[in-house]
py3Dmol code that shows the C-alpha trace and the ligand (Angstrom):
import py3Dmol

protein = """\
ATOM      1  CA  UNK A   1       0.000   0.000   0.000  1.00  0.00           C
ATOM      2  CA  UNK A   2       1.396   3.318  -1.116  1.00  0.00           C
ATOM      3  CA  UNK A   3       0.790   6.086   1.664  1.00  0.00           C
ATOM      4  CA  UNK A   4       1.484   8.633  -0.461  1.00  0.00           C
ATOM      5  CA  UNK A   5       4.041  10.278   1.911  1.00  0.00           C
ATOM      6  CA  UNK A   6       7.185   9.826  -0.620  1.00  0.00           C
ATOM      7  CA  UNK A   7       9.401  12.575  -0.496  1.00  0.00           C
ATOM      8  CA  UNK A   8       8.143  14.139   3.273  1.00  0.00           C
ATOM      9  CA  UNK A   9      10.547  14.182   6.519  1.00  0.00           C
ATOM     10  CA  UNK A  10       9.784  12.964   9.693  1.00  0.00           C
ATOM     11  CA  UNK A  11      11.711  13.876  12.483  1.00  0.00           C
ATOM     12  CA  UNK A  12      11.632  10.306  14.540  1.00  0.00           C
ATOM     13  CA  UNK A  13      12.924  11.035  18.319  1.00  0.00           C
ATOM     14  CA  UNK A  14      14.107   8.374  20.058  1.00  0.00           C
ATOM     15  CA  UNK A  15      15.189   6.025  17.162  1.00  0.00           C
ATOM     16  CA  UNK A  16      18.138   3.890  17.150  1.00  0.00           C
ATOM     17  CA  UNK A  17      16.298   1.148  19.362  1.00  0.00           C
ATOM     18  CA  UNK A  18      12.521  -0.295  19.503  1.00  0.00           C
ATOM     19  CA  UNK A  19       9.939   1.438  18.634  1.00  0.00           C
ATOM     20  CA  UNK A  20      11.240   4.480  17.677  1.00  0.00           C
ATOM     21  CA  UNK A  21      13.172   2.312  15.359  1.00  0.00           C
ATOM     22  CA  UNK A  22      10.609   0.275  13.999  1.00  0.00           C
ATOM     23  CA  UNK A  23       8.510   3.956  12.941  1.00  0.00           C
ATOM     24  CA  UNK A  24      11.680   5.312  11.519  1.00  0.00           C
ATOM     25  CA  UNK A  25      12.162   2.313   9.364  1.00  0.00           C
ATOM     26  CA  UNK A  26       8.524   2.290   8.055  1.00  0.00           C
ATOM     27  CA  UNK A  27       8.401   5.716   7.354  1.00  0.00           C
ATOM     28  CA  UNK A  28      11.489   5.278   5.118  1.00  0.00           C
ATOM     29  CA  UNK A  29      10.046   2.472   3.344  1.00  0.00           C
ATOM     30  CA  UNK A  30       7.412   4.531   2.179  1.00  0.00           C
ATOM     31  CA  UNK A  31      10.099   6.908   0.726  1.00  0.00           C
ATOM     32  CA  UNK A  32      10.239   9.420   3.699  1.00  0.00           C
ATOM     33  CA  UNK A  33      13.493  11.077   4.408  1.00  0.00           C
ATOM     34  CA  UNK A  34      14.905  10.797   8.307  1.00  0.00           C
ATOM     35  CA  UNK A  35      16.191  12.927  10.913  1.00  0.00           C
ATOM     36  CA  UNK A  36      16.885  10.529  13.978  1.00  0.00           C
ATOM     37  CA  UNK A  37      17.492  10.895  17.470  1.00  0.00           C
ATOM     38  CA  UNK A  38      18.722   8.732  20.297  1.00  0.00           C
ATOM     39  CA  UNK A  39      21.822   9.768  23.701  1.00  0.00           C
ATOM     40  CA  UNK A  40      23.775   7.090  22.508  1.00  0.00           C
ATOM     41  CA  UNK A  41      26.071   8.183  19.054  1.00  0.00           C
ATOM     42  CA  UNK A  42      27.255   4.594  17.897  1.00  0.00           C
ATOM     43  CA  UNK A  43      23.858   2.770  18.160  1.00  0.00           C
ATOM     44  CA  UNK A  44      21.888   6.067  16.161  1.00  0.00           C
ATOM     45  CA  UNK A  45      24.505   6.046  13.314  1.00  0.00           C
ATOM     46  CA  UNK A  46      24.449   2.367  12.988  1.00  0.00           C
ATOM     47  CA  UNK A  47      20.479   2.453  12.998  1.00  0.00           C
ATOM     48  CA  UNK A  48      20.824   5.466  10.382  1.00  0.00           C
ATOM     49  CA  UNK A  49      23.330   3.201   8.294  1.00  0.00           C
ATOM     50  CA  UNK A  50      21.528   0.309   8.455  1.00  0.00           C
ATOM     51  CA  UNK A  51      17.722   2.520   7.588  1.00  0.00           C
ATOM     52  CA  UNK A  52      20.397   4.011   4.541  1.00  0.00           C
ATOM     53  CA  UNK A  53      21.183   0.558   3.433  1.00  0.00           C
ATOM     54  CA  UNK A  54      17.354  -1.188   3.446  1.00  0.00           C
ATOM     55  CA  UNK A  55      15.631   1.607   1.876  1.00  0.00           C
ATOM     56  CA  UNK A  56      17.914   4.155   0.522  1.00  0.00           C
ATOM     57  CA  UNK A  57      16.584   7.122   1.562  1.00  0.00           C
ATOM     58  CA  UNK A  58      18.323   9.777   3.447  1.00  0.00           C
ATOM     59  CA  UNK A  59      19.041   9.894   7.120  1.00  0.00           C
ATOM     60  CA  UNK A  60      20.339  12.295   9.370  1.00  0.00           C
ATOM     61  CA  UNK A  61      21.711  11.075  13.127  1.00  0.00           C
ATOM     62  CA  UNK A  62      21.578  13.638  15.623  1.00  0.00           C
ATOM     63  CA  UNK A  63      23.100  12.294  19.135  1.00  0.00           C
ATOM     64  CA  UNK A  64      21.273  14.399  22.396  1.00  0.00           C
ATOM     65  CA  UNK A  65      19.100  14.212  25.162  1.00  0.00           C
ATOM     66  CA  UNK A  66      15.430  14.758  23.734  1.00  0.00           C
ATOM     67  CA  UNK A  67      14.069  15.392  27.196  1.00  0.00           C
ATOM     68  CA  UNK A  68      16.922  18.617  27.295  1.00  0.00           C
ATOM     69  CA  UNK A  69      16.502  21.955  25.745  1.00  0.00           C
ATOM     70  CA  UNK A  70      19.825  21.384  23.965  1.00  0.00           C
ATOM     71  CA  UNK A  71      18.639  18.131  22.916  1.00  0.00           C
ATOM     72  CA  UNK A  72      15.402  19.368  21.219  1.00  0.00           C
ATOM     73  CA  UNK A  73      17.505  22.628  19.818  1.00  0.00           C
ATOM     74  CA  UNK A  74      19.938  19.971  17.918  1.00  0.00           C
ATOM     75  CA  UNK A  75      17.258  17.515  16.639  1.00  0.00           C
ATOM     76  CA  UNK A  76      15.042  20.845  15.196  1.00  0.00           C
ATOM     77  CA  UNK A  77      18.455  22.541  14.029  1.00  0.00           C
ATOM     78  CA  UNK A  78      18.786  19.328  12.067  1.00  0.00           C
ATOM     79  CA  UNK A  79      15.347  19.274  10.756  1.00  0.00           C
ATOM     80  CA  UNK A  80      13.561  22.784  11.258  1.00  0.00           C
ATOM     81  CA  UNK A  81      10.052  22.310   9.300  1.00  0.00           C
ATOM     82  CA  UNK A  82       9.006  17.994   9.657  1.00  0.00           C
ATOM     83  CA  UNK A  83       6.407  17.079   7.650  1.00  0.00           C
ATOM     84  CA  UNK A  84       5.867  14.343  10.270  1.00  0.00           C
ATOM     85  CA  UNK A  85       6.972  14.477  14.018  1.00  0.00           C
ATOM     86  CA  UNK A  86       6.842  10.854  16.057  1.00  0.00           C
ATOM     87  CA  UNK A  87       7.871  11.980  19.626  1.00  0.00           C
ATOM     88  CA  UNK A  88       8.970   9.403  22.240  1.00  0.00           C
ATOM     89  CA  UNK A  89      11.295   9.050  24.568  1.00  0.00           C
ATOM     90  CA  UNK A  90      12.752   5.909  27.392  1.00  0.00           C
ATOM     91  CA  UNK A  91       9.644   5.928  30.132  1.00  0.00           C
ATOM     92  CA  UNK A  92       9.890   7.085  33.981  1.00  0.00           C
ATOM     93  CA  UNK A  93      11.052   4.241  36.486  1.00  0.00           C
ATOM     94  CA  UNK A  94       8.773   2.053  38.341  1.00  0.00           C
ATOM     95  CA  UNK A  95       8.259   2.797  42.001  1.00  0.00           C
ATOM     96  CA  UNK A  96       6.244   3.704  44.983  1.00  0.00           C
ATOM     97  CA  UNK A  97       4.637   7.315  44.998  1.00  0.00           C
ATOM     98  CA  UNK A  98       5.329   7.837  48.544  1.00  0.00           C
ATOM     99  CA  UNK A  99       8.754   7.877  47.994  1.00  0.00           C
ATOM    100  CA  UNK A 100       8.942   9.965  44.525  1.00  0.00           C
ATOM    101  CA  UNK A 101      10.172  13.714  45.146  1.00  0.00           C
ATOM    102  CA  UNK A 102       8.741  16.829  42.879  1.00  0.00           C
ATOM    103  CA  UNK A 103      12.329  16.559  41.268  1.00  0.00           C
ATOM    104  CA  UNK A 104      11.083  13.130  40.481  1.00  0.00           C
ATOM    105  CA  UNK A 105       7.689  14.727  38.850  1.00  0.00           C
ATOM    106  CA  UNK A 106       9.548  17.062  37.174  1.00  0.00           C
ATOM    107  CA  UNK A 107      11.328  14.890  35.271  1.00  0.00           C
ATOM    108  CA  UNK A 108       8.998  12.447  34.410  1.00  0.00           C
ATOM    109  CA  UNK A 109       7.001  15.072  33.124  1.00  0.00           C
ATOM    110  CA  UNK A 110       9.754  16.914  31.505  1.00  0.00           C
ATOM    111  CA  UNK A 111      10.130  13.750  29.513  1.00  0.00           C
ATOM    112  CA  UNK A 112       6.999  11.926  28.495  1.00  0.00           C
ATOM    113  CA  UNK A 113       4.762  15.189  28.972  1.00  0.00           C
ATOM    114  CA  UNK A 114       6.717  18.716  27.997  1.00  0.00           C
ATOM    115  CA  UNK A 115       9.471  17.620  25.572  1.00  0.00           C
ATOM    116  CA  UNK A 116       6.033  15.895  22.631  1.00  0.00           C
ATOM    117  CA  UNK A 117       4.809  19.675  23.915  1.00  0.00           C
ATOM    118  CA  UNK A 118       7.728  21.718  22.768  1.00  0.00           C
ATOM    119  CA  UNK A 119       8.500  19.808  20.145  1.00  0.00           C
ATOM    120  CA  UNK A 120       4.870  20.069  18.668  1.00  0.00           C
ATOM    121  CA  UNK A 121       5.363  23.654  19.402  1.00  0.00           C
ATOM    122  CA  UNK A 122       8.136  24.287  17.087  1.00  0.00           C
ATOM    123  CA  UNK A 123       6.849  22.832  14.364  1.00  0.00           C
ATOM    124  CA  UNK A 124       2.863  22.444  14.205  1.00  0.00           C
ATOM    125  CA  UNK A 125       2.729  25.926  12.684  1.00  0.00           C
ATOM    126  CA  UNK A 126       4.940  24.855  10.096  1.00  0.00           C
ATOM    127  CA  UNK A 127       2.832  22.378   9.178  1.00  0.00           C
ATOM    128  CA  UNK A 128      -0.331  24.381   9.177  1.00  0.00           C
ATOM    129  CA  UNK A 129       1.152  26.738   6.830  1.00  0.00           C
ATOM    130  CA  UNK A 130       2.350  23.815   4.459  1.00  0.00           C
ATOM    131  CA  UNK A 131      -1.268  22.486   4.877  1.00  0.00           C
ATOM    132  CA  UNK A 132       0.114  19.001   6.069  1.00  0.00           C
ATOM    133  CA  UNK A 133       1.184  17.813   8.919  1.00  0.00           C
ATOM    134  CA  UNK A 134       1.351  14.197  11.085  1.00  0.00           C
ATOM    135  CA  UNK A 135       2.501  13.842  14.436  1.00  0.00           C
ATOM    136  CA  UNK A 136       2.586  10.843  16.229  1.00  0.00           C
ATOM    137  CA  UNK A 137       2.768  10.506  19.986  1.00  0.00           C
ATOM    138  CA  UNK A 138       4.189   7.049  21.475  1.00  0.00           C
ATOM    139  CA  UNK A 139       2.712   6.956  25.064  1.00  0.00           C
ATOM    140  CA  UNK A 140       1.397   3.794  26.580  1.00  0.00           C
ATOM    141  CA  UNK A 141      -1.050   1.525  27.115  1.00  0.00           C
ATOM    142  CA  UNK A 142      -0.920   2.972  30.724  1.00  0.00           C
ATOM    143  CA  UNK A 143      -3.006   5.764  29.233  1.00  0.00           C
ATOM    144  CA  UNK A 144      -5.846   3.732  29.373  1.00  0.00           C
ATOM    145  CA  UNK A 145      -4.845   0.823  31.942  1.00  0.00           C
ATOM    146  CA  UNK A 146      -2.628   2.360  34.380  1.00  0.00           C
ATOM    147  CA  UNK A 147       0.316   0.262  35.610  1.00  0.00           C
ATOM    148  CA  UNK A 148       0.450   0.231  39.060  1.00  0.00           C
ATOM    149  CA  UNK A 149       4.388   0.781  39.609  1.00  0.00           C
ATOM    150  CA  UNK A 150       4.461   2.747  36.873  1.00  0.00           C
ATOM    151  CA  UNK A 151       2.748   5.937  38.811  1.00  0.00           C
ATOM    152  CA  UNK A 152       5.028   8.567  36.633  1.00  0.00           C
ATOM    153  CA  UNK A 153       4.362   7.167  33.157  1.00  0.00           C
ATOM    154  CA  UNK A 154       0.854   7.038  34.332  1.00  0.00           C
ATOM    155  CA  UNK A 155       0.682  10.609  35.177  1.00  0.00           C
ATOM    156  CA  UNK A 156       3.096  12.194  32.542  1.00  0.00           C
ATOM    157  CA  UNK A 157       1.377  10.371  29.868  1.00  0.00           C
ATOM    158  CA  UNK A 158      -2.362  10.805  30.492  1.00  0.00           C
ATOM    159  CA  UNK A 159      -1.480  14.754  30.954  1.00  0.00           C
ATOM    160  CA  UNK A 160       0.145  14.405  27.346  1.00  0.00           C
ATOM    161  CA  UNK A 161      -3.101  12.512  26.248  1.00  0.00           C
ATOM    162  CA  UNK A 162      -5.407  14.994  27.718  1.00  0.00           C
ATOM    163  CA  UNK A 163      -3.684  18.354  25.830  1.00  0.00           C
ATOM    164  CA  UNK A 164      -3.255  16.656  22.405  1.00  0.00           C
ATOM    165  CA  UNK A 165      -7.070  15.995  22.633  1.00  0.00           C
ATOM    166  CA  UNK A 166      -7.673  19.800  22.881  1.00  0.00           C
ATOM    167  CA  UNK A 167      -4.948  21.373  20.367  1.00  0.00           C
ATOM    168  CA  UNK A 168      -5.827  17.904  17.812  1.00  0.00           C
ATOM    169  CA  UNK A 169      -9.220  19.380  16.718  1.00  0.00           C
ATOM    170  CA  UNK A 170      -7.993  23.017  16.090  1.00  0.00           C
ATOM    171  CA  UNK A 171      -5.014  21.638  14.083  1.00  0.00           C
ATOM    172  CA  UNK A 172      -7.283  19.292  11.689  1.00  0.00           C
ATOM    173  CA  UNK A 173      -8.478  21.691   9.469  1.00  0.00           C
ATOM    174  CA  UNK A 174      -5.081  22.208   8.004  1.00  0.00           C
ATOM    175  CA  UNK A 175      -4.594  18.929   7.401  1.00  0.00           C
ATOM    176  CA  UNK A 176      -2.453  18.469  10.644  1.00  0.00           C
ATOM    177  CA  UNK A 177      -3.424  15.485  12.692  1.00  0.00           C
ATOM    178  CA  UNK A 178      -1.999  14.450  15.781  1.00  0.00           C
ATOM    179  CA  UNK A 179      -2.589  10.660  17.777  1.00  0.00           C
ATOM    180  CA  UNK A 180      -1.603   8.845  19.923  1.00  0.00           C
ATOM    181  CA  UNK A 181      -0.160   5.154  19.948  1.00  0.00           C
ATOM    182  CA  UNK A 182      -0.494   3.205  22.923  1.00  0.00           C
ATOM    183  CA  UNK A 183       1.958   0.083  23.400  1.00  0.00           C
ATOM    184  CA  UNK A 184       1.102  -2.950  24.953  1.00  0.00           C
ATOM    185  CA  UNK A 185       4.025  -5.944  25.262  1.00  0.00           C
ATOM    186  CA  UNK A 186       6.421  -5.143  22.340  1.00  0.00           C
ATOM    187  CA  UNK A 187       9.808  -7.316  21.944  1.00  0.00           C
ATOM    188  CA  UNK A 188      12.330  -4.268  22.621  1.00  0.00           C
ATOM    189  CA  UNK A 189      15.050  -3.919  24.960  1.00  0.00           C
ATOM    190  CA  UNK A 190      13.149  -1.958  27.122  1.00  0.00           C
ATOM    191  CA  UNK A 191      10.511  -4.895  27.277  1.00  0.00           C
ATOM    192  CA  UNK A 192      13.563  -7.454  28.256  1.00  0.00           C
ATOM    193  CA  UNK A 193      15.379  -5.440  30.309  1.00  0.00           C
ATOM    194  CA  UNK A 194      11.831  -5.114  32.938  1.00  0.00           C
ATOM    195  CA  UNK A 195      11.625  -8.920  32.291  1.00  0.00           C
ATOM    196  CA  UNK A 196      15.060  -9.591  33.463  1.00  0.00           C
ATOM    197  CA  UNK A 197      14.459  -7.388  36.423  1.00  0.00           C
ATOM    198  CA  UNK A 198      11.629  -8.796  37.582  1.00  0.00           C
ATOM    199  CA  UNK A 199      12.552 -12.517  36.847  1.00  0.00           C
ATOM    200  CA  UNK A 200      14.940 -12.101  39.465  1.00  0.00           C
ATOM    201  CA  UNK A 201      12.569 -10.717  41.936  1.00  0.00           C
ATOM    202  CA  UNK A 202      10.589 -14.052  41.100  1.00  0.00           C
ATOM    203  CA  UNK A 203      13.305 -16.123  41.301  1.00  0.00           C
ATOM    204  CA  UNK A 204      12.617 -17.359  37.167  1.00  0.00           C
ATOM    205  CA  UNK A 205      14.950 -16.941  34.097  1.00  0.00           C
ATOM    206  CA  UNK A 206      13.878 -13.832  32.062  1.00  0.00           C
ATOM    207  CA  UNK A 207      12.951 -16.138  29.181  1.00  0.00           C
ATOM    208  CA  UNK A 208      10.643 -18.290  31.606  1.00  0.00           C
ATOM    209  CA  UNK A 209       8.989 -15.426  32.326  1.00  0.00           C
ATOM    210  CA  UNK A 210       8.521 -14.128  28.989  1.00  0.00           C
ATOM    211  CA  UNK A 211       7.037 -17.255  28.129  1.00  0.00           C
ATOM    212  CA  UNK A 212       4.543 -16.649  31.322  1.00  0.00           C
ATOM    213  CA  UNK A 213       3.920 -12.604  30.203  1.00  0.00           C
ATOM    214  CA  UNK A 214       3.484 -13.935  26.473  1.00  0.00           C
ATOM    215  CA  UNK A 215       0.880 -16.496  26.733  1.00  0.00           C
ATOM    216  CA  UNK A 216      -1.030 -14.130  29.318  1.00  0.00           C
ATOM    217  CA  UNK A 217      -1.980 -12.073  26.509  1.00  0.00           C
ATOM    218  CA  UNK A 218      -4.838 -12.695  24.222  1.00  0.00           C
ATOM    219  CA  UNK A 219      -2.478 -13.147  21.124  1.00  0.00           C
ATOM    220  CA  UNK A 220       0.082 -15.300  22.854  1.00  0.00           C
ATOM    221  CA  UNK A 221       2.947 -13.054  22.420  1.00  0.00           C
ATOM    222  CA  UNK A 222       3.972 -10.253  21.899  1.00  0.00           C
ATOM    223  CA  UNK A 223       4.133  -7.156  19.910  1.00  0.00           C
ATOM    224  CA  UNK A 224       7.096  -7.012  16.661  1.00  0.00           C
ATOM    225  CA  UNK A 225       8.727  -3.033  16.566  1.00  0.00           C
ATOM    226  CA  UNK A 226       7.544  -3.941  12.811  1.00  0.00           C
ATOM    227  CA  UNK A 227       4.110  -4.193  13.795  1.00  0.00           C
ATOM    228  CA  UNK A 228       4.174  -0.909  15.426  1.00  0.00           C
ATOM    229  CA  UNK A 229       5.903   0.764  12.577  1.00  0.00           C
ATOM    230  CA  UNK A 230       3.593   0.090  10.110  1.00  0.00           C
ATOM    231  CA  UNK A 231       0.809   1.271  12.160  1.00  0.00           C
ATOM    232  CA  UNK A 232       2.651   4.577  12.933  1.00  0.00           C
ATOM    233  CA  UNK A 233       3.229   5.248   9.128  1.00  0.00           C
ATOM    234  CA  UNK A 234      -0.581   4.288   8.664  1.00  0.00           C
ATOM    235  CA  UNK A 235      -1.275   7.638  10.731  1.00  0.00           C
ATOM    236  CA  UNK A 236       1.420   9.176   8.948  1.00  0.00           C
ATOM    237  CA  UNK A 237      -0.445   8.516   5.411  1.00  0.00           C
ATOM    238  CA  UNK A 238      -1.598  11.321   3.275  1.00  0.00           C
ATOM    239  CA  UNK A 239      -5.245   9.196   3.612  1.00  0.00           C
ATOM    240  CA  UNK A 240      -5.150   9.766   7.531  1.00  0.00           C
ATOM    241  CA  UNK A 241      -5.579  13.485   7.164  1.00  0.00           C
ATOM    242  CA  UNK A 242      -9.554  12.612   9.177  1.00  0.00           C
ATOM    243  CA  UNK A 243      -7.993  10.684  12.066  1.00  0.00           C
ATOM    244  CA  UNK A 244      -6.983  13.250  14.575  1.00  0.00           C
ATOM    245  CA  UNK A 245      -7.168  13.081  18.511  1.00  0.00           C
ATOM    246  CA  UNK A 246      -7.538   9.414  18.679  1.00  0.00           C
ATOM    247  CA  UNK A 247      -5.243   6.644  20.876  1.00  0.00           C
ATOM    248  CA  UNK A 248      -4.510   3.910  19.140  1.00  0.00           C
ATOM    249  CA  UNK A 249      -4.153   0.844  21.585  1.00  0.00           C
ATOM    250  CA  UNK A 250      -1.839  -2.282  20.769  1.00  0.00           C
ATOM    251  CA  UNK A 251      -1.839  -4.736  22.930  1.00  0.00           C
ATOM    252  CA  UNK A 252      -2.778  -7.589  21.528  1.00  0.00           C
ATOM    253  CA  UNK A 253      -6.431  -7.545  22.639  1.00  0.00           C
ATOM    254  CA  UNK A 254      -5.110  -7.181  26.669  1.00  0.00           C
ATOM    255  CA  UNK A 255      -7.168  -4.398  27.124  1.00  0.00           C
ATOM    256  CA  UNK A 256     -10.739  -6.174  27.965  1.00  0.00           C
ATOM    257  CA  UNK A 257     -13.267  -3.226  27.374  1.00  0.00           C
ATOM    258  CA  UNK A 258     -15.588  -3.216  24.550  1.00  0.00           C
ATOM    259  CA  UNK A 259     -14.046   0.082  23.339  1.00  0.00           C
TER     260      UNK A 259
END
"""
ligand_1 = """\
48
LIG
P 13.979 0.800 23.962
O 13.956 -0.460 23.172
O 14.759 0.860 25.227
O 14.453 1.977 22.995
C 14.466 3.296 23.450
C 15.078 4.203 22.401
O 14.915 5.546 22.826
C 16.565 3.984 22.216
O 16.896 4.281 20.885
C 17.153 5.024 23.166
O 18.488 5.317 22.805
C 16.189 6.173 22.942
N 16.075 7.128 24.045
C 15.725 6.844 25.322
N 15.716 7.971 26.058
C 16.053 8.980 25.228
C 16.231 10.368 25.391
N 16.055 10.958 26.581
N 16.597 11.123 24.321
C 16.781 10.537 23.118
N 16.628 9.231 22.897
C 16.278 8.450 23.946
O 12.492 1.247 24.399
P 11.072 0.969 23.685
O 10.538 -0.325 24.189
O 11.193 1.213 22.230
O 10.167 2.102 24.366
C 9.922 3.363 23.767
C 8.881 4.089 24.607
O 7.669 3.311 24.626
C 9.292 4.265 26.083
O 8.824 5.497 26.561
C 8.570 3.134 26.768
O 8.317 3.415 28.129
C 7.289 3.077 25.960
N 6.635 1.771 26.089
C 7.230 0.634 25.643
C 6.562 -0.579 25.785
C 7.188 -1.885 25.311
O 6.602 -2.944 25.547
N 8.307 -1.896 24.645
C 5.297 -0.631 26.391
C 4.719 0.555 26.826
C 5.401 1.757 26.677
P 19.531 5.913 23.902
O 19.370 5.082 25.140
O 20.853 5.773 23.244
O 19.132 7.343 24.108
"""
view = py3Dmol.view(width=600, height=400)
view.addModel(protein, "pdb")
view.setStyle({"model": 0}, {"cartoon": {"style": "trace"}})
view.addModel(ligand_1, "xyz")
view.setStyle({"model": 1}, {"stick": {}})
view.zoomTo()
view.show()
């Protein structure tokens, strides 16, 4: 399926691993040109090389902090005026409220609730003007299920949620769209890393456990980065331009409401 995005940019934040990855590499296989973020320099260049190699298109690395103001000023000096923005970032640590500080607030909020903000503030009006715009945000299924332990991404992330639905509808006219998508269980570092953790705790090997966390959900695994690529390009396509405020959920069917 062609989504008619060939020749666009996307600044992807957060790319040389996981999900961030997986959008990256779908946008470029439908012909869209890269700027890519991640902190560490010799995983994002391989990622770019290897994006370079697959599909040929062209791809900038920029190394930095997204969460930091210097971070964000490198990523947009790199790529002033996206066509397409997919924000994300690594998500706060688990933990017990009691014993979380403000500084602790602050920079879960900084990260998975101001930097999408700022980010969509330097370049939504861009878009508008261009008449076309797509930005994706990468929250969590905590959004609509909160995790427990995960009190921070819980907050930080619903309080994203909750000002995209507001600015979504006044953007939409100009063919500017912004949505959310929600991870369940994907295969990513991230994912194994929490899996080895917590194995420990239970006194399993990580790969019993994933077995355990796998066949828990509904589809009897878990998510591919491809998977969630493909869906972010999707809401990228120049046929999404009526989908706008709307969390997408994947989770393999984990979720058990009706809607
Ligand atoms: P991952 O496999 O650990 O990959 C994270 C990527 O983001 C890496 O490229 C990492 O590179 C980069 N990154 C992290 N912090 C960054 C920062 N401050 N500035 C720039 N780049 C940064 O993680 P993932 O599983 O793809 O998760 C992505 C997001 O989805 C996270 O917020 C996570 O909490 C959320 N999520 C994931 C799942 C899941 O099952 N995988 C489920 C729900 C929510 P560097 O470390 O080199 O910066």
């Amino acid at each position: 399926m062609d989504l008619g995005i060939k020749g666009r940019t996307a600044l992807v934040c957060a790319a040389s691993k996981g999900l961030g990855k997986g959008c990256a590499l779908s946008l470029a296989k439908e012909g869209v040109g890269l700027v890519i973020t991640a902190r560490g320099r010799e995983a994002l260049e391989a990622t770019a090389a290897e994006i370079r190699r697959l599909t040929g298109v062209r791809v900038t690395a920029v190394a930095g902090d997204i969460t930091t103001a210097e971070g964000r000023a490198a990523a947009l000096a790199a790529c002033p005026n996206p066509d397409i923005l997919i924000n994300n970032a690594g998500g706060p640590p688990p933990g017990d409220f009691r014993s979380w500080t403000r500084e602790d607030w602050l920079k879960a909020l900084d990260g998975n609730m101001l930097t999408p903000i700022e980010l969509i503030k330097a370049t939504v009006d861009g878009m508008i003007a261009r008449k076309f715009g797509r930005i994706v945000n990468i929250t969590s299924g905590a959004v609509k299920m909160p995790i427990p332990e995960l009190g921070l991404s819980n907050g930080a992330r619903t309080g994203l949620t909750g000002f995209v639905a507001g600015i979504a509808r006044q953007t939409v006219q100009h063919n500017v769209t912004i949505n959310g998508l929600l991870p369940g269980p994907f295969d990513t570092d991230r994912l194994r890393g929490n899996l080895a953790f917590n194995a420990q705790k239970l006194g399993k090997t990580p790969a019993e456990l994933a077995t355990v966390r796998a066949q828990a959900n509904p589809a009897k695994r878990f998510g591919t980065v491809e998977e969630f690529g493909d869906a972010c390009a999707f809401l990228c396509g120049a046929n999404a331009g009526f989908i706008t405020g709307q969390n997408l959920l994947m989770d393999g069917g984990a979720f058990p409401g009706t809607l």
